[in-house]
LODRENRO-952224 format. One record per residue (C-alpha): residue number from 0; x, y, z. Coordinates in steps of 0.2 Angstrom, whole numbers, plus 5000, padded with zeros to 4 digits. Layout:
pos, px, py, pz
NUM, X, Y, Z
...
//
This chain:
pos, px, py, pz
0, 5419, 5172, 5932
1, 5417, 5160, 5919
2, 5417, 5145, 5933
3, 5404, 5151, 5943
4, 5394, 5152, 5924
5, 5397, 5134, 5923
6, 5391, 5131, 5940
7, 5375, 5139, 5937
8, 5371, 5132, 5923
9, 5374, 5115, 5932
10, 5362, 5118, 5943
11, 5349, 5125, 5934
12, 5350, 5107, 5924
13, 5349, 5097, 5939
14, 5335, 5109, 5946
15, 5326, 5106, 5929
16, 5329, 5085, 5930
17, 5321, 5087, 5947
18, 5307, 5094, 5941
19, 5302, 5083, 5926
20, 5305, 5068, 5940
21, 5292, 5074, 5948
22, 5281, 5078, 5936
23, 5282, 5062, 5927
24, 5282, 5050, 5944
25, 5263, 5043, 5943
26, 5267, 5040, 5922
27, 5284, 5029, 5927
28, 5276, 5019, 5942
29, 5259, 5018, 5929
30, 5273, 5006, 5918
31, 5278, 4998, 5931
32, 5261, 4993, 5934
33, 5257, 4988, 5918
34, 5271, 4976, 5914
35, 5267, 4967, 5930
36, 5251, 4964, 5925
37, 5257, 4959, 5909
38, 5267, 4947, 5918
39, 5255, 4940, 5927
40, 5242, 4940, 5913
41, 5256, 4927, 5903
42, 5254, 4917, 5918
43, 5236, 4915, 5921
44, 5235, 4911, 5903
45, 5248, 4897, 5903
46, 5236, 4892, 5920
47, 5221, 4891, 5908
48, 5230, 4884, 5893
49, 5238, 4869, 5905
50, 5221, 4866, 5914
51, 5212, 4865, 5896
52, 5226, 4852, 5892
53, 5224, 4841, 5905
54, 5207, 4835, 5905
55, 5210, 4829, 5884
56, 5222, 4818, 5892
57, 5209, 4811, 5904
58, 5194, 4811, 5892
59, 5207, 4800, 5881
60, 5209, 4787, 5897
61, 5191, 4787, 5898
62, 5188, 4782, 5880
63, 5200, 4769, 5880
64, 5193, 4763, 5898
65, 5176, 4765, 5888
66, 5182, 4756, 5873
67, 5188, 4741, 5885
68, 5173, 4741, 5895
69, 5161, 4738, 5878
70, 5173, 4727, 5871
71, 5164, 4712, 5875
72, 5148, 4719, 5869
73, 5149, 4708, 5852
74, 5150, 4691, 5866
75, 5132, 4697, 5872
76, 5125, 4700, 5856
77, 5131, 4683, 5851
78, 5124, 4677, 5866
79, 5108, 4687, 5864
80, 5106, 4678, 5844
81, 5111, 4661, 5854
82, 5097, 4663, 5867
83, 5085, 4670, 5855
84, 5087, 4653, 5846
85, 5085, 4643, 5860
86, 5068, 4652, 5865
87, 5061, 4649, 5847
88, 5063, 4630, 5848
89, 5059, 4629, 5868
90, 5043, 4638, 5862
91, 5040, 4625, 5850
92, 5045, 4610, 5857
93, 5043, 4614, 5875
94, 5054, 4601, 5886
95, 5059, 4590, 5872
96, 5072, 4603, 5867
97, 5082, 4600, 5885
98, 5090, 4615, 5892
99, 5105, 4612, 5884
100, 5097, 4616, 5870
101, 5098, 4605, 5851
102, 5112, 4599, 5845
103, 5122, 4606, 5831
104, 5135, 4600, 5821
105, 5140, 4606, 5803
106, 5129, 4619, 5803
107, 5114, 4605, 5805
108, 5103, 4608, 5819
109, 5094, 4592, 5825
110, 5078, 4594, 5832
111, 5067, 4582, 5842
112, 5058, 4570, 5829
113, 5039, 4579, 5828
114, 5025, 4571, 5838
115, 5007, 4575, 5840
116, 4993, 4573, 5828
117, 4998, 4584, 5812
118, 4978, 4582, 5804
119, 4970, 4587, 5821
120, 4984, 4602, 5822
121, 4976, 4607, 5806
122, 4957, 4606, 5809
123, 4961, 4614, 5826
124, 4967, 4628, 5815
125, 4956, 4628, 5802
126, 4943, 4631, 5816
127, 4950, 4649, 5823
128, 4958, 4657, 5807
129, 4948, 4664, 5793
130, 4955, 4656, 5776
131, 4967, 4661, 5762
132, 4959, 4658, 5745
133, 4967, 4643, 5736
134, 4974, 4655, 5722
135, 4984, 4668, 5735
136, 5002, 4669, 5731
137, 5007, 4681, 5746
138, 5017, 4698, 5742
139, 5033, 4699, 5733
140, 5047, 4705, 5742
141, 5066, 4702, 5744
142, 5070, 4692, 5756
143, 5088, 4689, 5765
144, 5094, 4675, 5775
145, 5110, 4681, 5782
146, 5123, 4671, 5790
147, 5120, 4662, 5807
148, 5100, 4663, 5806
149, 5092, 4647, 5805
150, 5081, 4643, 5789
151, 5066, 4637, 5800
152, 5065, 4652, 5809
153, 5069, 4666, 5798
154, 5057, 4659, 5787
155, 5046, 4657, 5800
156, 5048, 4678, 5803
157, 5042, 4682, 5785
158, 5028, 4668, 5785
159, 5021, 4678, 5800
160, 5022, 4694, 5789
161, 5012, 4688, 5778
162, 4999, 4682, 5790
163, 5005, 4664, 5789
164, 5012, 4648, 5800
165, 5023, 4636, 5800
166, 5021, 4617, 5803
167, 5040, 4610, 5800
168, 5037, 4591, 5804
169, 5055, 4590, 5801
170, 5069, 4583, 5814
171, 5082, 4595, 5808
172, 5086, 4613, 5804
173, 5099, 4623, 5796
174, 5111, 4638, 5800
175, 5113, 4649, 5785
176, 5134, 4649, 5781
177, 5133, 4663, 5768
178, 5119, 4677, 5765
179, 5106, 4674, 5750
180, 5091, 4682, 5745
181, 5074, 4677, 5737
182, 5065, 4690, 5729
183, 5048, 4681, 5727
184, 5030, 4677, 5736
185, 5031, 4670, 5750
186, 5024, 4654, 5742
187, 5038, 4652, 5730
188, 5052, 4655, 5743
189, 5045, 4641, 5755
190, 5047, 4630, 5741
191, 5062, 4634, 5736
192, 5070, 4633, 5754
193, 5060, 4617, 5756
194, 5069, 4611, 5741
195, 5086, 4618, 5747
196, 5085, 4607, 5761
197, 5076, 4589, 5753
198, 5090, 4582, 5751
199, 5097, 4580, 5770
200, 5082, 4568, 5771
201, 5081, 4551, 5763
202, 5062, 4552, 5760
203, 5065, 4570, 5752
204, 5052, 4585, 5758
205, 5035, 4590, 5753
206, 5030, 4608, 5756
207, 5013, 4610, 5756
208, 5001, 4627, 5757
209, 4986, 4625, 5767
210, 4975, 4640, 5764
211, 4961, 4636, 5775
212, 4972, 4635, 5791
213, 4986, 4650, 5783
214, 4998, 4636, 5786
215, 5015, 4631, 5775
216, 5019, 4612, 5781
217, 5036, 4606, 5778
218, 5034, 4585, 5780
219, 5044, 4570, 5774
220, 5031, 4559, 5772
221, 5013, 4569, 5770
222, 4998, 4562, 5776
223, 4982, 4559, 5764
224, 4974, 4574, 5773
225, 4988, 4586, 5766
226, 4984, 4580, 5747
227, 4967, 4582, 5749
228, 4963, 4599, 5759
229, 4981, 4607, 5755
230, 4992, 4613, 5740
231, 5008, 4604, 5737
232, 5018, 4618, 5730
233, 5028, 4614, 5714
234, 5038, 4624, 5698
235, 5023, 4624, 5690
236, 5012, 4632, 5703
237, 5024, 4640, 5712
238, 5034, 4650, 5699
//
């Protein structure tokens, strides 16, 4: 009796196992689902992760490429400034600069010796220009000359803003070696770069404001016509 109990009992367990299977079949395969896409979740995300990795990589190759490539961009500007120069002067002195441009040595830019008619370049002037009055000063303002510029021509620069020319009857000019500033008229700071200068020439320099003509003439040896229709600017009337 009591092993036909057990038997039944068995069987009404593994009946009743049977029975939860299949009632919970669609809930096991559901997991299995879920932790395949888990799986392949992790590795779409380590797909997206190595992809966004890479191109830093690439875009570092390119900077560096970059970098290389405009390297030699300091060359061009040096080269631009050079040329730059070189326009100045040919504008000035035409074919008698040559095309090697002047030459230079010690910071000393010689220039072909000035040629022409300096009086007639002034009445020529005098003729188109409406004149300064003899007391005009020109505007305070600090002034820089940097390092590498020429004195002629940055000096020449602010002139221009000030609605004056520059006559330099000189055979040389001068690279700057270190920056300095003027913080005067423009009157005072053509005479003291004229000054500055004076003594590379044995017969010293005179720089003269000629109002009529809106003209700053630096000469060694002036002309009658200078001291008669221009101001020679000194200490006393140009501080």
């Amino acid at each position: 009796m009591g092993f036909w109990v057990r038997n039944i009992i068995f069987a009404v367990i593994l009946i009743g196992l049977a029975v939860a299977f299949f009632a919970n079949q669609e809930f096991l395969f559901s997991l299995n689902g879920s932790f395949e896409q888990e799986a392949t979740t992790e590795i779409v995300e380590l797909k997206e992760v190595t992809t966004k990795v890479a191109p830093t990589t690439s875009t570092a190759e390119t900077n560096t490429t970059t970098k290389k490539a405009q390297s030699p961009q300091g060359g061009k500007l040096a080269n631009a400034a050079a040329e730059g120069l070189s326009n100045f002067y040919a504008k000035i002195y035409g074919d008698d600069i040559g095309k090697s441009g002047p030459k230079i040595r010690n910071n000393i830019i010689y220039l072909p010796d000035p040629h022409g008619n300096l009086i007639e370049i002034l009445q020529a002037k005098e003729m188109v220009v409406r004149p300064y009055q003899k007391s005009w000063q020109g505007t305070v303002t600090s002034r820089a000359f940097r390092k590498g510029q020429t004195l002629y021509q940055k000096l020449a620069e602010y002139a221009e803003q000030d609605g004056l020319d520059i006559i330099w009857w000189l055979n040389k000019d001068f690279i700057v070696k270190d920056i300095f500033r003027i913080e005067k008229n423009i009157l005072k700071t053509a005479y003291l770069i004229g000054e500055a200068v004076s003594g590379h020439f044995p017969e010293g320099i005179s720089s003269y404001f000629c109002f009529r003509q809106r003209t700053l003439v630096f000469i060694n040896e002036a002309p009658k016509y200078l001291t008669d229709e221009c101001t020679l600017l000194k200490p006393k009337n140009a501080y």
